[in-house]
PDB file of N, CA, C and O in Angstrom:
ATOM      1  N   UNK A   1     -51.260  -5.789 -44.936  1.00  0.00           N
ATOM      2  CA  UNK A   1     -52.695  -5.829 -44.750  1.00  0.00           C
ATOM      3  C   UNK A   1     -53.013  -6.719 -43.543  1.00  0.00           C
ATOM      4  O   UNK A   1     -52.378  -7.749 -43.315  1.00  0.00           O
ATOM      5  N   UNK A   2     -53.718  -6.412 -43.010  1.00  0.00           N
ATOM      6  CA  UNK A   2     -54.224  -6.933 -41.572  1.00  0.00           C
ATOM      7  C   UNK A   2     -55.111  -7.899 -41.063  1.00  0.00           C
ATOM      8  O   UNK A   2     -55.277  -7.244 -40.035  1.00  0.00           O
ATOM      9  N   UNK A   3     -56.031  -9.164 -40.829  1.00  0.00           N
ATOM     10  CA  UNK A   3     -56.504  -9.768 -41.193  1.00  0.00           C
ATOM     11  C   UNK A   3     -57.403  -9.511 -39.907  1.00  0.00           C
ATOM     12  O   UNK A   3     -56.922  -9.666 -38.785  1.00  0.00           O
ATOM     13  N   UNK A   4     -59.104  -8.998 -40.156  1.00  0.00           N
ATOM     14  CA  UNK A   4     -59.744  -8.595 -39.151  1.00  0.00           C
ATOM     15  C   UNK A   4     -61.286  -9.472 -38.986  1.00  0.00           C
ATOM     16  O   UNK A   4     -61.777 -10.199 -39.849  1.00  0.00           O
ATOM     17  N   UNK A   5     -61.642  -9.283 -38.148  1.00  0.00           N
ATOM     18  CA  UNK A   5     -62.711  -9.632 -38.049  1.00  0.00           C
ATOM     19  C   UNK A   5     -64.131 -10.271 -38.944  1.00  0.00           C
ATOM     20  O   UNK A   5     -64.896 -11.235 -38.906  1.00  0.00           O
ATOM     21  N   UNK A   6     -63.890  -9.052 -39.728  1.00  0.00           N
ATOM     22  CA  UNK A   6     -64.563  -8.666 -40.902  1.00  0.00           C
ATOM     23  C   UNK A   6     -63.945  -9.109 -42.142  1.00  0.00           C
ATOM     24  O   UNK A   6     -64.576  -8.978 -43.191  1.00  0.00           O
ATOM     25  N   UNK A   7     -62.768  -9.625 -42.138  1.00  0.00           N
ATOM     26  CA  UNK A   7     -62.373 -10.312 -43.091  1.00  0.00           C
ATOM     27  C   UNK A   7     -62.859 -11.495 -43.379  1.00  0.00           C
ATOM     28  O   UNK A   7     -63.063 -12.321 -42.489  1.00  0.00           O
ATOM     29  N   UNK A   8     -63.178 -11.806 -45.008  1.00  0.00           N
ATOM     30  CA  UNK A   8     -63.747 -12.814 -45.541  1.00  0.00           C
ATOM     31  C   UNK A   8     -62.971 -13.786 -45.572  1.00  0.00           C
ATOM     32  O   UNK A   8     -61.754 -13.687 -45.733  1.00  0.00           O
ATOM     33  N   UNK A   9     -63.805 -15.184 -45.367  1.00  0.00           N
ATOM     34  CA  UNK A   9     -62.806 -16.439 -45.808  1.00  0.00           C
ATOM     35  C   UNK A   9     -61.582 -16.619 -46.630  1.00  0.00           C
ATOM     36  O   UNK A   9     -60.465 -17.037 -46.326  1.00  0.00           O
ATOM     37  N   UNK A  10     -62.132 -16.149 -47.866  1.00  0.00           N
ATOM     38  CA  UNK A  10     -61.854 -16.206 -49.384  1.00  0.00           C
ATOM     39  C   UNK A  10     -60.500 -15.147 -48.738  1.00  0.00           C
ATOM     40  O   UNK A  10     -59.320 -15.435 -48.537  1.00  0.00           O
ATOM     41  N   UNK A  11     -61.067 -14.165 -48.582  1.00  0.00           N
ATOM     42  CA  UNK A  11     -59.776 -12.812 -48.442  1.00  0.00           C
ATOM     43  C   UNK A  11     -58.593 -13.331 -47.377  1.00  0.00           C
ATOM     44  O   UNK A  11     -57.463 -12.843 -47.362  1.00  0.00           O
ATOM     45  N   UNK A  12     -58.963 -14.213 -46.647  1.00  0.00           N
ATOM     46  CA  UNK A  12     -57.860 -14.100 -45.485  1.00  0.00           C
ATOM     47  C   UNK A  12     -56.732 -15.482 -46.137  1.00  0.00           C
ATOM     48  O   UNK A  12     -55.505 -15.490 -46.037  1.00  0.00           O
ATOM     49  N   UNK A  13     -57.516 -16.448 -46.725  1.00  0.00           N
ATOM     50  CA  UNK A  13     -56.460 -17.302 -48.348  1.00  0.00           C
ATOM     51  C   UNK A  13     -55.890 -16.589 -48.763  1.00  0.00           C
ATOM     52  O   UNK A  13     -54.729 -16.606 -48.356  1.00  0.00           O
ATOM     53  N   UNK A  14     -56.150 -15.749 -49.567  1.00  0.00           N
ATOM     54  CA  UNK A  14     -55.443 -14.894 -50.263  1.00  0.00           C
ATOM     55  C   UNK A  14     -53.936 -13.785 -49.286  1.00  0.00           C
ATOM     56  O   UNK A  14     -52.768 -13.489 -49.536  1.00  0.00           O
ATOM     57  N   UNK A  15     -54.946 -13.521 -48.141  1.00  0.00           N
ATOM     58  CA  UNK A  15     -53.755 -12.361 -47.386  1.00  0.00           C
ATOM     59  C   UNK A  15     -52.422 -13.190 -46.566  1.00  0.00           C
ATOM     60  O   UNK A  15     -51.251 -12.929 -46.290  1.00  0.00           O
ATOM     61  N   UNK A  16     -53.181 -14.100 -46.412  1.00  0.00           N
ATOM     62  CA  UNK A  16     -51.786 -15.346 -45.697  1.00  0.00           C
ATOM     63  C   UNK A  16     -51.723 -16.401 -46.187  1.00  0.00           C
ATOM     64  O   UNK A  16     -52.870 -16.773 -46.436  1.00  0.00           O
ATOM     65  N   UNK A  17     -50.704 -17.420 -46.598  1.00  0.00           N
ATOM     66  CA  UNK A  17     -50.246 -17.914 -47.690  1.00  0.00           C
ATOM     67  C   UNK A  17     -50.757 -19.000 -46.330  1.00  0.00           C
ATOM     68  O   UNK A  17     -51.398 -19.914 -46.847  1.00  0.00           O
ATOM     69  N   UNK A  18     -50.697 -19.158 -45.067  1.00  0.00           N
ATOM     70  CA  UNK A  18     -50.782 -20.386 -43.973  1.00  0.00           C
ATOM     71  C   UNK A  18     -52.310 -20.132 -43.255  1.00  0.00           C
ATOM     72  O   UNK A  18     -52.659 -20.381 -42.101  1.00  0.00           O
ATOM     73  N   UNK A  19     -52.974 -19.627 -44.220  1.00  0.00           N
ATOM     74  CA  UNK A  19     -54.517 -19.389 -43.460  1.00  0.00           C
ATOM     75  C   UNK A  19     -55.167 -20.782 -43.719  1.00  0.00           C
ATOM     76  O   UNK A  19     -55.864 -21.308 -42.852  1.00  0.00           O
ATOM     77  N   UNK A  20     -54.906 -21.430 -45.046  1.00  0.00           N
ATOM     78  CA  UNK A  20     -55.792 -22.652 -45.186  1.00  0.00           C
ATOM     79  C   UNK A  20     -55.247 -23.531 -43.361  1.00  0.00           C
ATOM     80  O   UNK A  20     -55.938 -23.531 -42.342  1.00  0.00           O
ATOM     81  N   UNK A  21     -53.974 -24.106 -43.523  1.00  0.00           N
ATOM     82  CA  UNK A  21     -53.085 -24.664 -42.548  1.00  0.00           C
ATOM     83  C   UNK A  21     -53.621 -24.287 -41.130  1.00  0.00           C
ATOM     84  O   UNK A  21     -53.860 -25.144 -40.279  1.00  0.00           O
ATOM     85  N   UNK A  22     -53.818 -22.763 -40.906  1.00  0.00           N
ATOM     86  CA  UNK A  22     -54.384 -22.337 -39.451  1.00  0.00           C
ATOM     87  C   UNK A  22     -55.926 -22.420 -39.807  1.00  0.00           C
ATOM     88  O   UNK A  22     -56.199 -21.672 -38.868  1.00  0.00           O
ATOM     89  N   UNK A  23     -56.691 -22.585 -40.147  1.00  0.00           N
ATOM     90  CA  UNK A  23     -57.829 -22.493 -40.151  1.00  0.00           C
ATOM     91  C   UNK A  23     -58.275 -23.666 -40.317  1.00  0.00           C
ATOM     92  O   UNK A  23     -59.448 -23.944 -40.068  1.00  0.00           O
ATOM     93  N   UNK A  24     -57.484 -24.458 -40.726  1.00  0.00           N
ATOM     94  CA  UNK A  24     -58.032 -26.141 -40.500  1.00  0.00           C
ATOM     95  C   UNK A  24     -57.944 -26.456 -39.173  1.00  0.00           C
ATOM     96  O   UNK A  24     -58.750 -27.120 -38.522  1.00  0.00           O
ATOM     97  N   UNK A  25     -56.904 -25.938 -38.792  1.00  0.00           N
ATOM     98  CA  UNK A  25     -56.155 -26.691 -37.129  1.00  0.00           C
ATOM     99  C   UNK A  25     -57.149 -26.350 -36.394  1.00  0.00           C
ATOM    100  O   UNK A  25     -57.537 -27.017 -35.436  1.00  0.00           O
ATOM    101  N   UNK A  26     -57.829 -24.907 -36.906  1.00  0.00           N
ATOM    102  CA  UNK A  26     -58.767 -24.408 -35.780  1.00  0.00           C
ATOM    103  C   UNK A  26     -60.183 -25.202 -36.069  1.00  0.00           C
ATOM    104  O   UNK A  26     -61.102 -24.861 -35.325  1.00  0.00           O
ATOM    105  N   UNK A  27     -60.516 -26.329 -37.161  1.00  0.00           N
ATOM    106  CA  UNK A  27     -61.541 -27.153 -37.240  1.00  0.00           C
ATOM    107  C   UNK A  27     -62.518 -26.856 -38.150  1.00  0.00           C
ATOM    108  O   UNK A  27     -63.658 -27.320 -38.122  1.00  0.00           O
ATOM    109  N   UNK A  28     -61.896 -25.751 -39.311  1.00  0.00           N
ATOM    110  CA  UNK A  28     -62.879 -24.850 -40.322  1.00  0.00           C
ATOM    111  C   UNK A  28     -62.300 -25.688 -41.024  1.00  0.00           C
ATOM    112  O   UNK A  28     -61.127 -25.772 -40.661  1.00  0.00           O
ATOM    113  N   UNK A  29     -62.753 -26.972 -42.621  1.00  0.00           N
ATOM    114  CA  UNK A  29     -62.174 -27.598 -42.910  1.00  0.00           C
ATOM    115  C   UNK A  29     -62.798 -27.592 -44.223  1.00  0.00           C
ATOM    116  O   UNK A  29     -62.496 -28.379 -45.120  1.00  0.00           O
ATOM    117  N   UNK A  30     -63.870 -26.480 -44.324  1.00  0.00           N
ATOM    118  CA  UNK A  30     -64.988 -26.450 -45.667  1.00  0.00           C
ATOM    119  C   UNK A  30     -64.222 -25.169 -46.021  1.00  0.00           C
ATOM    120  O   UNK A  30     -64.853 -24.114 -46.072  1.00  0.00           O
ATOM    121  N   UNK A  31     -63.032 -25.186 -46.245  1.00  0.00           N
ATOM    122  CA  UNK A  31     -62.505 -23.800 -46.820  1.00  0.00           C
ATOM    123  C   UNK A  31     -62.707 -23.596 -48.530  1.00  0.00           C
ATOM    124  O   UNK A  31     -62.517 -22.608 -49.240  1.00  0.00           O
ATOM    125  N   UNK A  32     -63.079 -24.695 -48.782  1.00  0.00           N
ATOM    126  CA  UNK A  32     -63.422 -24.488 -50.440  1.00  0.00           C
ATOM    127  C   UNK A  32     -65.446 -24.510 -50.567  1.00  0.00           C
ATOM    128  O   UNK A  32     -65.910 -24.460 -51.706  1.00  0.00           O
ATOM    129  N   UNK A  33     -66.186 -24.566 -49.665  1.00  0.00           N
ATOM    130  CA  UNK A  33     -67.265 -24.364 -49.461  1.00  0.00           C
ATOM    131  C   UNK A  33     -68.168 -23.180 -50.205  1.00  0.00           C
ATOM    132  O   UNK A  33     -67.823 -22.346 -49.368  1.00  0.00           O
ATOM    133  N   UNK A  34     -68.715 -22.700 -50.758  1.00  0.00           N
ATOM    134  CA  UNK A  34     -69.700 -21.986 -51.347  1.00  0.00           C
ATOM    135  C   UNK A  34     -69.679 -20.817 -50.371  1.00  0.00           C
ATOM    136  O   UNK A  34     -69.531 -19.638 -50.693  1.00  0.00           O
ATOM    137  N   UNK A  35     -69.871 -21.362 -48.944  1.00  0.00           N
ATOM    138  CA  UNK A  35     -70.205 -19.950 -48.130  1.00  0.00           C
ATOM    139  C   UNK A  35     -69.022 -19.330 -47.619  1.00  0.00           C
ATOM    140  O   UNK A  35     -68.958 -18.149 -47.279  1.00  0.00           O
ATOM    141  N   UNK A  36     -68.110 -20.139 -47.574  1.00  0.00           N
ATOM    142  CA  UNK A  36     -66.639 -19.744 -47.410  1.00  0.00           C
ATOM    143  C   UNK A  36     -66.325 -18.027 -48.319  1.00  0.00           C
ATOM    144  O   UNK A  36     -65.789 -17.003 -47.893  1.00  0.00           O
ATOM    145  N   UNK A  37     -66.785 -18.269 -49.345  1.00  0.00           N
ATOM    146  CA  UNK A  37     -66.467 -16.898 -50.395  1.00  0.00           C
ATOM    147  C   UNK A  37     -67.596 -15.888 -49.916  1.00  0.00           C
ATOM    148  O   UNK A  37     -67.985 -15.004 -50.679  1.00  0.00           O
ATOM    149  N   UNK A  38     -68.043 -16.017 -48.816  1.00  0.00           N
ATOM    150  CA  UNK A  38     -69.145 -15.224 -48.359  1.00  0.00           C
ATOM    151  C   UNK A  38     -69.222 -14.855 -47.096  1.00  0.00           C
ATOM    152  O   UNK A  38     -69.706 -13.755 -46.827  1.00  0.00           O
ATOM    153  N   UNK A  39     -68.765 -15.698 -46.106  1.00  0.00           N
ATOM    154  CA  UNK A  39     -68.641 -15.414 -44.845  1.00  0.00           C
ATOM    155  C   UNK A  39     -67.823 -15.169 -44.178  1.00  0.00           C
ATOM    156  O   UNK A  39     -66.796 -15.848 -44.179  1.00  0.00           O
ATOM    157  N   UNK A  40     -68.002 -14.042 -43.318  1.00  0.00           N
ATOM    158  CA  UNK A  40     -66.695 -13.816 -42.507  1.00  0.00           C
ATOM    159  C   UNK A  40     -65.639 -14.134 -41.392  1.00  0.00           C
ATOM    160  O   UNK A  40     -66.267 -14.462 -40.385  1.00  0.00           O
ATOM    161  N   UNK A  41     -64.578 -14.161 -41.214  1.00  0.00           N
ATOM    162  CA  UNK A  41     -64.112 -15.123 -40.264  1.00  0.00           C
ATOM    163  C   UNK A  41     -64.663 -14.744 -38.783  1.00  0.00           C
ATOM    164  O   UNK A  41     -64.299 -15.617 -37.995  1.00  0.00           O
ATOM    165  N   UNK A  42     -65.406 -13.746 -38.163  1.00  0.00           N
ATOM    166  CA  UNK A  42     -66.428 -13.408 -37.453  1.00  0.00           C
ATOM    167  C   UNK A  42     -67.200 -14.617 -37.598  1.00  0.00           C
ATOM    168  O   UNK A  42     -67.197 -15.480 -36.720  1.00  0.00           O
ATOM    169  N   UNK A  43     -67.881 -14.721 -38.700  1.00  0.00           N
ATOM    170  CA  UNK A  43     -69.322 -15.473 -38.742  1.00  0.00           C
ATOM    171  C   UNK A  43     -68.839 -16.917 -38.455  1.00  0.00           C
ATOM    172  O   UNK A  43     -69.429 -17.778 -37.802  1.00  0.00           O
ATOM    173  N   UNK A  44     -67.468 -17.013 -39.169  1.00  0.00           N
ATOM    174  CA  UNK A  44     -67.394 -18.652 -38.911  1.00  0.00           C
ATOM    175  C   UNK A  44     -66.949 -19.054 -37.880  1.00  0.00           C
ATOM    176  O   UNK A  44     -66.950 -20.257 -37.619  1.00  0.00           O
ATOM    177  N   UNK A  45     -66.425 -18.058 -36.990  1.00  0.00           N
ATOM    178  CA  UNK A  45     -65.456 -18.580 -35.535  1.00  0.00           C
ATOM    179  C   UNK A  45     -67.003 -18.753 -34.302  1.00  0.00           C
ATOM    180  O   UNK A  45     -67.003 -19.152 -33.137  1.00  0.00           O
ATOM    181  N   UNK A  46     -68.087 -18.301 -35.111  1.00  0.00           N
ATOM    182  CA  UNK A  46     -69.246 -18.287 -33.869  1.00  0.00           C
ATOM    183  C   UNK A  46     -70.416 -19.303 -34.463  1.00  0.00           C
ATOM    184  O   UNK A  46     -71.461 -19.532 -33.852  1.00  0.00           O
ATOM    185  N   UNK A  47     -70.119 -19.800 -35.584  1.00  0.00           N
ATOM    186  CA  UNK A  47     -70.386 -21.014 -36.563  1.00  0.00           C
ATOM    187  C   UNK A  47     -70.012 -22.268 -35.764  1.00  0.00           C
ATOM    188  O   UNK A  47     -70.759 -23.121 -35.284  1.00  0.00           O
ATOM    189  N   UNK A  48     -68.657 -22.175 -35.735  1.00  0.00           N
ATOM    190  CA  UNK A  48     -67.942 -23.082 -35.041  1.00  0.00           C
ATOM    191  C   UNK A  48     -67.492 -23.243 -33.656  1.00  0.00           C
ATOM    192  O   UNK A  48     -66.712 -24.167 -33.424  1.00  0.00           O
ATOM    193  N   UNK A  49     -67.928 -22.362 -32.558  1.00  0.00           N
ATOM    194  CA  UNK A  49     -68.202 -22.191 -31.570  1.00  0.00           C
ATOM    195  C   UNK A  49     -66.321 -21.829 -31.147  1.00  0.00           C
ATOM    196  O   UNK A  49     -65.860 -22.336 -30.124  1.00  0.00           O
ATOM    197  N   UNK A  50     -65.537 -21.053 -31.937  1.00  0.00           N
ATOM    198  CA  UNK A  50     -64.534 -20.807 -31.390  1.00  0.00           C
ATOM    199  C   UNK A  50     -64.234 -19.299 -31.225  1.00  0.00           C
ATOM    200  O   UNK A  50     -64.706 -18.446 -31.976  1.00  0.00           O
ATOM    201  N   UNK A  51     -63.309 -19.003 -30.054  1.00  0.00           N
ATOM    202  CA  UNK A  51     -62.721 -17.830 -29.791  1.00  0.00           C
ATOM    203  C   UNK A  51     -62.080 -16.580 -31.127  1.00  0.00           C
ATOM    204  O   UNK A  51     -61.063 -17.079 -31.610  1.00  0.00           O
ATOM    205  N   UNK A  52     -62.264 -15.752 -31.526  1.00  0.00           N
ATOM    206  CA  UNK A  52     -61.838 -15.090 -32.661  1.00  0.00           C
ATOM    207  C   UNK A  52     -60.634 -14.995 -32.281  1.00  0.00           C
ATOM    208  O   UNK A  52     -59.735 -15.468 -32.977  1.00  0.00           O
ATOM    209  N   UNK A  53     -60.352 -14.293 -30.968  1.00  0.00           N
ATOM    210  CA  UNK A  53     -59.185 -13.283 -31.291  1.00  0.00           C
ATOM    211  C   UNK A  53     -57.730 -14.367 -31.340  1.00  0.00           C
ATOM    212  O   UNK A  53     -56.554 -14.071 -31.550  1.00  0.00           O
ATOM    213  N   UNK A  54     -58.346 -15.657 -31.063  1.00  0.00           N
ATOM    214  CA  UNK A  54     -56.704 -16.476 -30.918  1.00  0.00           C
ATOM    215  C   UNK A  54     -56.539 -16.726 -32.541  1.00  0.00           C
ATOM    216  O   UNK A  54     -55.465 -17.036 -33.057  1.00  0.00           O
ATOM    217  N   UNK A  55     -57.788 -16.538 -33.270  1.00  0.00           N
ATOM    218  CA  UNK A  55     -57.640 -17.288 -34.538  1.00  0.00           C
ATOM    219  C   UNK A  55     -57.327 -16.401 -35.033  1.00  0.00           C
ATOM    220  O   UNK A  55     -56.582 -16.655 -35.980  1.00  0.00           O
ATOM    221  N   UNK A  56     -57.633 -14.763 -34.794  1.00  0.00           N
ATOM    222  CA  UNK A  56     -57.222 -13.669 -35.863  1.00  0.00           C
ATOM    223  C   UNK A  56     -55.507 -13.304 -35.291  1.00  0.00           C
ATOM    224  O   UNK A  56     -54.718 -12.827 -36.106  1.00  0.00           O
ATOM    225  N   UNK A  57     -55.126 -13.542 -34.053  1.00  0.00           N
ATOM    226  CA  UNK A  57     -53.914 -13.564 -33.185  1.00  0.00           C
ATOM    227  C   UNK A  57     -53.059 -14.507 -34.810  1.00  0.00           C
ATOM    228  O   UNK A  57     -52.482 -14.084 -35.812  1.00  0.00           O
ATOM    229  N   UNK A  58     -53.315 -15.510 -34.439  1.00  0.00           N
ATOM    230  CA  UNK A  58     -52.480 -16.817 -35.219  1.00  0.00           C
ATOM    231  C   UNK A  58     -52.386 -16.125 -36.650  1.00  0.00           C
ATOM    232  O   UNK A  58     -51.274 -15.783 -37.054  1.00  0.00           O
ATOM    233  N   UNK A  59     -53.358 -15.940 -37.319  1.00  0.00           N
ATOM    234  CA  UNK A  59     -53.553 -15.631 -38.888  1.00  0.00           C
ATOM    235  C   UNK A  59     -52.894 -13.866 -39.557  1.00  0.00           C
ATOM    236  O   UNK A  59     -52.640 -13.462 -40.691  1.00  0.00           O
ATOM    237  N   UNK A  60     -52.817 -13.148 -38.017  1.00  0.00           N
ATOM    238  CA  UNK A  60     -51.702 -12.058 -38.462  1.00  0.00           C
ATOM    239  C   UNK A  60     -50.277 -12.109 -37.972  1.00  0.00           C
ATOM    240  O   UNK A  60     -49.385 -11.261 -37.991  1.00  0.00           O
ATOM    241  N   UNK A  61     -50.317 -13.301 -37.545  1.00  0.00           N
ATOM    242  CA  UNK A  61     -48.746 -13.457 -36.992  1.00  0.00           C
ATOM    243  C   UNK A  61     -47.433 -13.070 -37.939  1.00  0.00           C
ATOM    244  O   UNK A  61     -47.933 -13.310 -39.038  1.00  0.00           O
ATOM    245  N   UNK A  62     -46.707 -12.833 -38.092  1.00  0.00           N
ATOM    246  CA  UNK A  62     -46.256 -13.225 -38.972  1.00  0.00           C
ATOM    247  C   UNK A  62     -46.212 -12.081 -40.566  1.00  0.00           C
ATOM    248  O   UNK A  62     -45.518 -12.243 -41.570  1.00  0.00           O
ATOM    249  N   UNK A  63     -46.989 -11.222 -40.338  1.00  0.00           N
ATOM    250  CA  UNK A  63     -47.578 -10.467 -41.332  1.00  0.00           C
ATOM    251  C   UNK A  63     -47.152  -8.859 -41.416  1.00  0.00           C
ATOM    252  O   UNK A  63     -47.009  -8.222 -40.373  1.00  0.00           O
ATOM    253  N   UNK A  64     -46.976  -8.296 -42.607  1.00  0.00           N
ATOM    254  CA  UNK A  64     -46.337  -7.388 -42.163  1.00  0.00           C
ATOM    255  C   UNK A  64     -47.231  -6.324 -43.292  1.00  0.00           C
ATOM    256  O   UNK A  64     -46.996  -5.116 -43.319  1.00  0.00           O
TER     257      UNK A  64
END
């Protein structure tokens, strides 16, 4: 499974066992947050004023 754009917080925990680990590094650190189970890693990379595709790059690395 592929981890896209449109993938939810909550879902991309679940699809990669090192999403908490990369998604902190990238400065998202409210991963247990309320809106976390709601928003998408889209919404939060422009939340947080960062680049998607290095963060969705990093978070399917590895993935098969």
């Amino acid at each position: 499974m592929k981890i896209t754009k449109d993938t939810l917080i909550s879902e991309a925990l679940k699809i990669n066992p090192k999403a908490a680990e990369i998604l902190m590094k990238y400065g998202m650190g409210c991963l247990g947050c309320p809106s976390s189970q709601m928003e998408s890693l889209a919404q939060a990379a422009e939340i947080h004023g960062l680049e998607l595709e290095p963060l969705l790059e990093e978070l399917n690395k590895d993935l098969q």
